[in-house]
N, C-alpha and C positions, 0 to 999 in steps of 0.2 A: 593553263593550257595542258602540262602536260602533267599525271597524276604520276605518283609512285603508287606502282602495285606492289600484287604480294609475288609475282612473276618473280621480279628486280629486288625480292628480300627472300626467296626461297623458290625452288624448283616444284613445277606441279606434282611430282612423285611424291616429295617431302609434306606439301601439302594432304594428298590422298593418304599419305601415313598419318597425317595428325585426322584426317577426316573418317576415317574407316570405321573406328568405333560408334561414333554419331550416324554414321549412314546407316550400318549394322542395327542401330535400336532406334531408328526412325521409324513412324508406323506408315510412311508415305509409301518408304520404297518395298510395295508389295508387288508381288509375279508379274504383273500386267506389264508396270515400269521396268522390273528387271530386265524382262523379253524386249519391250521397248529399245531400252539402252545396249543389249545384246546385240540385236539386227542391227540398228545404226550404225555401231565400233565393227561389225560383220559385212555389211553392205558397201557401206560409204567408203568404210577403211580396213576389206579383208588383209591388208599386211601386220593391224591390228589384231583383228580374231579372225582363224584359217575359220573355214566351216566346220570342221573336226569342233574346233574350241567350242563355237557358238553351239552345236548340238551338246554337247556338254553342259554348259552354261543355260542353256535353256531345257534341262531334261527336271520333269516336273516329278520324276522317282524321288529327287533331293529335295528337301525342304529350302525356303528361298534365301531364306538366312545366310545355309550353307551357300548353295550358288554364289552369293552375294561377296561373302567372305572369299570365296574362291577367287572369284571375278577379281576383287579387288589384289589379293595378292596375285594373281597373274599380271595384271595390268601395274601392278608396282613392280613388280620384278621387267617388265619389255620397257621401264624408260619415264621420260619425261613429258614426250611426244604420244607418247598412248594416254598417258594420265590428262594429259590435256584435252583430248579426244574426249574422253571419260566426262571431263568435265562441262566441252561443250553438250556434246548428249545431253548431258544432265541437264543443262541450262536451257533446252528447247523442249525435251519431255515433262520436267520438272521444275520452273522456275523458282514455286513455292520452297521447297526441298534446298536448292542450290543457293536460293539467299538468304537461307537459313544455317548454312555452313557455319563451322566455328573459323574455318580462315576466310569465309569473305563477312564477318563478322569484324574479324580482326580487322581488315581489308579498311571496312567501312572507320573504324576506329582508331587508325593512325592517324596521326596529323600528316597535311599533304607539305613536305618539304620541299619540293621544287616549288608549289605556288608560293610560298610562304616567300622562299628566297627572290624571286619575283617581284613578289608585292614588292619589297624593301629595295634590292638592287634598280628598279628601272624608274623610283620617283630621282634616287639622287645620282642616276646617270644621264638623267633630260633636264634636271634642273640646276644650270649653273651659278644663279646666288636667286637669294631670296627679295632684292630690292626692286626689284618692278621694273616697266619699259622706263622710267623716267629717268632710272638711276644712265640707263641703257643711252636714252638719248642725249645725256648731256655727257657723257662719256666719247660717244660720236661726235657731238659738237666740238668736244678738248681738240677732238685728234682730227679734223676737219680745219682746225683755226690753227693748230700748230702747221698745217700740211699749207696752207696757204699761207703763213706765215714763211714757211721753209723757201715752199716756190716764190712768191710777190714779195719777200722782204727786202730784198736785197736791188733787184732790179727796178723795171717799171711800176707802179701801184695800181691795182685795179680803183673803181671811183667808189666802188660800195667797200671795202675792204676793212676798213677801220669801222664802219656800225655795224657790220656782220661779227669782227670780233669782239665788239664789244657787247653784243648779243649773245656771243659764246662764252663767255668768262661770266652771263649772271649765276649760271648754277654753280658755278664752285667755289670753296668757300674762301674767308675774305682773303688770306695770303697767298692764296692760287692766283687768287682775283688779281692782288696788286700784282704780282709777278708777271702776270699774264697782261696785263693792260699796261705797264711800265716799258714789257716788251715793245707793245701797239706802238706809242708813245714814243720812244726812240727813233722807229721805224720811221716816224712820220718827219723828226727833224733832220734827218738825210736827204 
């Protein structure tokens, strides 16, 4: 159910520092995309990029590169929460680009430890032995024929009492059996 990301093994800034060189020499992320992800991080989230930043950011005198490289170290230097931004952008403009990452590469390439812990912790926290309802039922039968045993031995006898337990003593094995019927058996010459 629940995965481990790469959120919960590193901060998105740490990630944009390992991702920046890859982005840098992608041939995807040309002008169009830049301006793209500029206005988004500008628009949606001016506490992101003032309008100042984005006319910067989007001034086509600089090659996109530069931009690019600019972008990203502005957006690594304001946080964790801006890189995250960065990365949603990326992930609606770009999806090709963004799953193609080297950390959601990684991402995809860790073994998931919470399922894993999962699988293994929830068969032997529901499964309390392995012997089946029989084992189940004649263990209910023991303690059903002790319990009437306990209550009707002493006093009045019910009429079925004695072929009920001796119906509950067939599953157990044979010196349960004598014990348990030896009990009957006494009971009865009182």
């Amino acid at each position: 159910m629940a995965r481990l990301t790469i959120k919960e093994t590193e901060g998105y800034d740490e990630q944009l520092h390992s991702d920046t060189q890859y982005l840098c020499s992608h041939q995807g992320m040309d002008t169009e995309l830049v301006d793209r992800l500029v206005l988004q991080l500008n628009r949606t989230y001016p506490q992101i990029l003032s309008d100042k930043e984005a006319c910067k950011f989007r001034s086509l005198r600089i090659p996109t590169k530069a931009r690019l490289v600019e972008l990203l170290k502005d957006l690594h230097g304001k946080g964790d929460d801006a890189c995250h931004e960065f990365y949603r952008a990326l992930h609606i403009h770009a999806e090709d680009v963004y799953v193609s990452l080297p950390t959601r590469i990684r991402q995809r390439e860790m073994p998931d430890v919470r399922s894993a812990m999962t699988e293994t912790v929830i068969p032997e926290r529901y499964v309390l032995n392995d012997r089946g309802p029989l084992f189940f039922l004649s263990c209910f039968s023991l303690a059903v024929g002790f319990a009437i045993l306990y209550y009707y031995g002493e006093g009045r006898r019910l009429v079925c009492t004695e072929a009920f337990l001796h119906c509950s003593a067939m599953r157990l094995s044979k010196d349960a059996k004598d014990v348990f019927i030896s009990y009957v058996e006494v009971g009865k010459r009182r």
